[in-house]
C-alpha positions as CSV (number, residue, x, y, z in Angstrom):
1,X,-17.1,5.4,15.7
2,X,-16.0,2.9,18.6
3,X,-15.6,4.3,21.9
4,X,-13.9,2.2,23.8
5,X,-10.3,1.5,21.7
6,X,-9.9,-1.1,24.3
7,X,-12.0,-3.2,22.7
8,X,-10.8,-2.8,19.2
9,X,-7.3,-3.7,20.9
10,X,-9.0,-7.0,21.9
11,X,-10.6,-8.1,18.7
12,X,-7.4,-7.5,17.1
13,X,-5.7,-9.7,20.0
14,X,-8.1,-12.1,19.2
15,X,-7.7,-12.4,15.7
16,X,-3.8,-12.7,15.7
17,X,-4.1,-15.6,18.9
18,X,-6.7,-17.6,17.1
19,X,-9.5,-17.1,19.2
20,X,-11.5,-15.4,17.0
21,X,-11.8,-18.1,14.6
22,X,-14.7,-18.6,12.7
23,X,-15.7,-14.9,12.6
24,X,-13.4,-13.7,10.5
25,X,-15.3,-14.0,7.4
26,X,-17.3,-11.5,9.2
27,X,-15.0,-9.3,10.0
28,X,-13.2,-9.3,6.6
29,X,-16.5,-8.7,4.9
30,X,-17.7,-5.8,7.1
31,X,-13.9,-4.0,6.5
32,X,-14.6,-4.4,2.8
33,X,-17.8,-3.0,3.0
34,X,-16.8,0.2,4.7
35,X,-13.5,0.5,2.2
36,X,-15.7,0.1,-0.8
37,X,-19.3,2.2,0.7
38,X,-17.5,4.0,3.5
39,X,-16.1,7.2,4.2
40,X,-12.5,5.5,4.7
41,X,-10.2,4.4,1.9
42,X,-6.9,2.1,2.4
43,X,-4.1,3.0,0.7
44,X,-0.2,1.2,0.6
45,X,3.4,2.3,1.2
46,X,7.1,1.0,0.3
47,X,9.6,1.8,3.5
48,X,13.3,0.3,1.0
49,X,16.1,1.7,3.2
50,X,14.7,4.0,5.6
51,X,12.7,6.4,2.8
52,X,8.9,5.7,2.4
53,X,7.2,5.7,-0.8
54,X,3.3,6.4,-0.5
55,X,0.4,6.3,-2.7
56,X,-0.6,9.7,-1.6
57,X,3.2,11.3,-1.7
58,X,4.2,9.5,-5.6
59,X,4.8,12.4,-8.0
60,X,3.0,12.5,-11.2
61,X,6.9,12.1,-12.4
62,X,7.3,9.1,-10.8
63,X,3.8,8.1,-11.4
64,X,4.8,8.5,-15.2
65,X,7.7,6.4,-14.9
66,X,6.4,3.6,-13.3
67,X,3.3,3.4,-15.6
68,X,6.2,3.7,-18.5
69,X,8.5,0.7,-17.3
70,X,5.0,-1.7,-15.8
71,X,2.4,-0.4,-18.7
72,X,-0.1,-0.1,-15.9
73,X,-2.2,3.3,-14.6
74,X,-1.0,4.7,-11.7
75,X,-4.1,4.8,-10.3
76,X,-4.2,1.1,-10.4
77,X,-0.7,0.4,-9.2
78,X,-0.3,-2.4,-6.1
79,X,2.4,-3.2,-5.1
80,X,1.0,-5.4,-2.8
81,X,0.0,-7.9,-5.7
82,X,2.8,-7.0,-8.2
83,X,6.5,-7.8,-8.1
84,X,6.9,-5.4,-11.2
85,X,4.9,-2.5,-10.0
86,X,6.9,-3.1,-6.5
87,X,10.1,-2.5,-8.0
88,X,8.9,-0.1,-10.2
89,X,7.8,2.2,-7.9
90,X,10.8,1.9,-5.4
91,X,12.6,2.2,-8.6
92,X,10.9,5.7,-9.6
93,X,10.9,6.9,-6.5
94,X,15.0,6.5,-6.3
95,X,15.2,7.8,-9.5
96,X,13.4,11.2,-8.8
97,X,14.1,11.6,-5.7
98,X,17.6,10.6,-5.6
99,X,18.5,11.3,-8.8
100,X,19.7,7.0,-9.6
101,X,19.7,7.0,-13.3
102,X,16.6,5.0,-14.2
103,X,18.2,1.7,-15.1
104,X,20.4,1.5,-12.3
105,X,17.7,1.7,-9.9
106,X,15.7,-0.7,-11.4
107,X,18.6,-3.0,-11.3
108,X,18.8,-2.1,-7.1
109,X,15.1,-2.3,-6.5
110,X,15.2,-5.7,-8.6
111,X,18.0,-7.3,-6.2
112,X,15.2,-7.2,-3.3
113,X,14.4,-10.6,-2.1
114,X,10.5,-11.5,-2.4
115,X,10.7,-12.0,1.6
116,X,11.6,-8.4,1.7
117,X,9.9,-6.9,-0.5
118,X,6.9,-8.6,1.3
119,X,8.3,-6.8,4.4
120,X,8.6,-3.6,3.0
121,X,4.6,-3.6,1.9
122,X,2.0,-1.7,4.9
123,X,-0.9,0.0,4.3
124,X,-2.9,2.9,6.4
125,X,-5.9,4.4,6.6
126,X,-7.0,7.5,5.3
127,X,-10.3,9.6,5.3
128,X,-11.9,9.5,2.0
129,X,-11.6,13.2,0.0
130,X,-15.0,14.0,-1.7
131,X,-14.2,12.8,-5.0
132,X,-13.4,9.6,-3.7
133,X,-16.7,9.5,-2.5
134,X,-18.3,10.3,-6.1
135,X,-19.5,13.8,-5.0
């Protein structure tokens, strides 16, 4: 673990001001390393209107739903790579948790611009749990 957060501050500076150029291959290879080997797992979130939809927090309901209406696993779902799995998770969520009838929030969470829905897309950090780590 780094010590000194200062200096994670500053490669991060770096990178975003362009003066880490040309070690960013690097650094992109070494995050991927620890996300697929390490003990640390990256997982997204939907913030559509002030709620926040997480990987971790999606119901097997909504999970359900979603791998209904986008015929894809819900432990394969990314958002971050799929306009349909976007909006059909945003729409599942509004359905369960708001009780929107199914169709109509589909047709909400459809009416979100690209731009936004690129917006709405994060990720964070989380510490593997054992069976993530094949134990």
């Amino acid at each position: 673990m780094v010590e000194d957060e200062s200096g994670i501050e500053g490669v991060v500076a770096s990178v975003k001001d362009g003066t880490f150029d040309g070690h960013l291959v690097k650094l992109i290879e070494a995050v991927r390393f620890r996300f697929d080997h390490g003990t640390t797992a990256q997982r997204w979130k939907l913030t559509y209107e002030g709620q926040v939809f997480s990987e971790d927090d999606l119901t097997l309901g909504e999970a359900a739903t979603v791998e209904k209406v986008t015929g894809t696993s819900w432990g394969l779902l990314n958002p971050v790579s799929s306009g349909s799995e976007c909006q059909a998770i945003i729409a599942a969520c509004l359905h369960h948790r708001d009780g929107v009838k199914l169709v109509d929030a589909m047709k909400t969470a459809g009416q979100m611009t690209a731009a936004d829905a690129v917006a709405a897309i994060s990720s964070y950090e989380v510490e593997a749990a054992p069976k993530d780590l094949g134990e």
